[in-house]
Structure formats: structure tokens, C-alpha cells
N, C-alpha and C positions, 0 to 999 in steps of 0.2 A: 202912589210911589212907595217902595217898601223900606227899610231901614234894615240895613246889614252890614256887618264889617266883615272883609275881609283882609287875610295875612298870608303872607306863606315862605316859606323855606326853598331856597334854589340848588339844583345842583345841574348845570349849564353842560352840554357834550361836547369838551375840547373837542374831540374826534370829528375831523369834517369829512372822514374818506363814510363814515356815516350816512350822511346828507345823499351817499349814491343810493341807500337803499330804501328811498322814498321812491313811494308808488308813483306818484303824482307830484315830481318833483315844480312843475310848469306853473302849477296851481298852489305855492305852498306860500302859507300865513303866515306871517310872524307872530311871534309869540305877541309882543307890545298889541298889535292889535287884536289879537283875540281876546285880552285882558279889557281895553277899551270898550269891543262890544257887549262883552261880560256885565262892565259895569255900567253900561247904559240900558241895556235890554233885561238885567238880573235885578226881579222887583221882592224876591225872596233867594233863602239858599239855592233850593230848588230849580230854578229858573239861572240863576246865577252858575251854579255847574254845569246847567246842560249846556247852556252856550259858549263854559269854557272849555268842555270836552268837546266839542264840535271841531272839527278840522286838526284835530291833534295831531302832528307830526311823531312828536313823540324826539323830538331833537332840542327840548326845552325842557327838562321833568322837574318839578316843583311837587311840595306839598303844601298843597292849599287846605287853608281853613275858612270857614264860612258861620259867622253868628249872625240870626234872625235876631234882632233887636224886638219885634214885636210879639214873635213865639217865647224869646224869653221873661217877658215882660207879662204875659198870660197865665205863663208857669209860674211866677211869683209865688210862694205859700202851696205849692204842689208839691207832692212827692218825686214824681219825675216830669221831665221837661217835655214838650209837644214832641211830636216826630218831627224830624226836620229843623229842629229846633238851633243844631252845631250841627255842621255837616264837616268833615275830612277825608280828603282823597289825594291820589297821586296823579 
């Protein structure tokens, strides 16, 4: 099991005439649970984003940040930090 924290910054789309212009509106995820599978299935940064870019509607945009607790704990006494080490996305 991996050790990571994540955070992020919301900015939520009042706009619900929006919501028509999902492809696949039948099939659409809510944000809360794609965050739960995230953090159940995300055993690094890595793994952690790809499961939370999965099924993006794109009707929730956040900036997500991701620390690898165990990549930075590695880097200790390095110059620079592992790849993957902070990850940042929208």
C-alpha cells in the first residue's frame, strides 16, 4: 500500500445547460466517486491520477496535487526528487 497525500483546489461549473454537452451523458460519474476510487485503487501519484482522469466529464475541474510520501522520503539528501515524486494536474 503506498503513502500519498493528496489536495486540491475546486472550481465547480455553475453552468448546467453544460451538462448537455456530455457525450455520454447515461453513463456519467460523479465527481465524489471518482475521488473514492482514486483513493482506493491510487497505491502511488501515478496510479492515483490515472484513475482520477478516468471518466472525466470535465463538469468538475479542480487542481489536484499528489505527494508520493515514499519517493520523497528516497530523495532525502538528493539533489532532485524522483520522477513522480509531486505530480500536478487539472
Amino acid at each position: 500500500m503506498g503513502h500519498i497525500i493528496v489536495t486540491e483546489t475546486t472550481l465547480e461549473v455553475m453552468n448546467e445547460n453544460l451538462y448537455s454537452y456530455l457525450v455520454d451523458y447515461d453513463h456519467y460519474v460523479p465527481d465524489f466517486m471518482r475521488i473514492v476510487l482514486s483513493n482506493r485503487l491510487g497505491y502511488d501519484g501515478k496510479t492515483w491520477t490515472f484513475w482520477m482522469e478516468y471518466i472525466n466529464t470535465g463538469t468538475y475541474n479542480s487542481q489536484w496535487m499528489v505527494l508520493d510520501i515514499k519517493k520523497a522520503k528516497a530523495s532525502k539528501g538528493k539533489d532532485t526528487l524522483e520522477d513522480n515524486t509531486f505530480i500536478m494536474f487539472e
